[in-house]
One Martini backbone bead per residue (centre of mass of N, CA, C, O) as a GRO file, in nm:
protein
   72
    1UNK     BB    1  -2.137  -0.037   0.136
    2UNK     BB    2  -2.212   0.011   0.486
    3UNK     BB    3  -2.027  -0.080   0.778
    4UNK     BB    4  -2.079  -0.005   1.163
    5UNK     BB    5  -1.905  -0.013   1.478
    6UNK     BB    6  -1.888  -0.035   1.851
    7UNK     BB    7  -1.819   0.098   2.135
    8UNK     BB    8  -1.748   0.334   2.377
    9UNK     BB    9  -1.460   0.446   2.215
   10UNK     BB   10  -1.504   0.276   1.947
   11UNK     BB   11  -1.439   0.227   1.597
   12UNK     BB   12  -1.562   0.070   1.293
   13UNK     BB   13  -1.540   0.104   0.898
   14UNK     BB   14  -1.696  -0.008   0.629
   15UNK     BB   15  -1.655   0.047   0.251
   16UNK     BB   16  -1.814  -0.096  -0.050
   17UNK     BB   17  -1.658   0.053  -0.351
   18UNK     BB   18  -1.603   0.232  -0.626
   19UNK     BB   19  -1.371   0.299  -0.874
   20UNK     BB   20  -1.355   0.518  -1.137
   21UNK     BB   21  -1.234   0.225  -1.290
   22UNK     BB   22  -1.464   0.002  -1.150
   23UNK     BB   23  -1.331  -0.062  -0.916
   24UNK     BB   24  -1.318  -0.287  -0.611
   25UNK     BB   25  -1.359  -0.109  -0.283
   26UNK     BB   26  -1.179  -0.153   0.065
   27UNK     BB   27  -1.288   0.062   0.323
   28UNK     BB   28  -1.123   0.165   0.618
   29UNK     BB   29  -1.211   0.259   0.964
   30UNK     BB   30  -1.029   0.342   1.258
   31UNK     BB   31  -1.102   0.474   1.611
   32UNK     BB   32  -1.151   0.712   1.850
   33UNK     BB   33  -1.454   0.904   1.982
   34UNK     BB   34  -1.243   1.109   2.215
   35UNK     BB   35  -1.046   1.136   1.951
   36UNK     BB   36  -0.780   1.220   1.675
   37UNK     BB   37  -0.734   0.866   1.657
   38UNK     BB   38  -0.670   0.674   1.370
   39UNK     BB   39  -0.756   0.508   1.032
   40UNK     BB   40  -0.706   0.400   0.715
   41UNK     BB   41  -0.749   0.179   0.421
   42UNK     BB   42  -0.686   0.041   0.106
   43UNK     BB   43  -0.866  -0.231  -0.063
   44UNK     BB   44  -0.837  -0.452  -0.302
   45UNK     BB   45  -1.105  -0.606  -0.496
   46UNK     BB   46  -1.203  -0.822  -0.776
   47UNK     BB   47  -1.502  -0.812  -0.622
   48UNK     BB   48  -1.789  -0.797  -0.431
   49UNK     BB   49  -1.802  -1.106  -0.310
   50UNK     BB   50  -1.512  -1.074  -0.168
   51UNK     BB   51  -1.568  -0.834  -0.028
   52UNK     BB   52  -1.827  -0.969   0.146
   53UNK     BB   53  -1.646  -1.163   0.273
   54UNK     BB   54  -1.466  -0.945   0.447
   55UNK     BB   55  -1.703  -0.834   0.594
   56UNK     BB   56  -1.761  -1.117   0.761
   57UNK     BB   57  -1.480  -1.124   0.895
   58UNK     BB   58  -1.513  -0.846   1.035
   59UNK     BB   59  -1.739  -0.920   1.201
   60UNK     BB   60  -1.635  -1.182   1.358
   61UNK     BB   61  -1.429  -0.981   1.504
   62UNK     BB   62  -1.540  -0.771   1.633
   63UNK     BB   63  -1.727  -0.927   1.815
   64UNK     BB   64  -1.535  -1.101   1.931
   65UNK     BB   65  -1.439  -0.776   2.077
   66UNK     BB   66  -1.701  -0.599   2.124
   67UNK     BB   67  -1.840  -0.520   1.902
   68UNK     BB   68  -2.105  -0.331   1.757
   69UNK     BB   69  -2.396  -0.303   1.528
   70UNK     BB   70  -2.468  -0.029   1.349
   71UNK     BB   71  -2.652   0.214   1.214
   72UNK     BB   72  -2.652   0.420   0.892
   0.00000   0.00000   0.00000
């Protein structure tokens, strides 16, 4: 799964999935729009679910910091 957000200058992006030995990898990444400026992030999540809900938790700080849910 790949969900991301953006403001006007701003991007930030999670992607949950599988690493090589089938464990469940959330990926993070984000950075500035107009520079070469950003940042990548591994964490290790036990399940799926747990994955979704972390992903639930960046939806609602993200909104609440003024990005939007853009489609990829």
């Amino acid at each position: 799964m790949r969900v991301r957000w953006e403001t006007s200058t701003r991007y930030y992006e999670v992607r949950l999935v599988r690493d090589l030995l089938q464990d469940w990898v959330l990926i993070v990444s984000r950075g500035g729009k107009t520079n070469r400026l950003g940042a990548l992030r591994t964490l290790f999540v036990s399940s799926e679910e747990e994955g979704m809900k972390m992903i639930e938790t960046v939806e609602k700080v993200r909104t609440r910091r003024g990005y939007v849910r853009v489609p990829v």
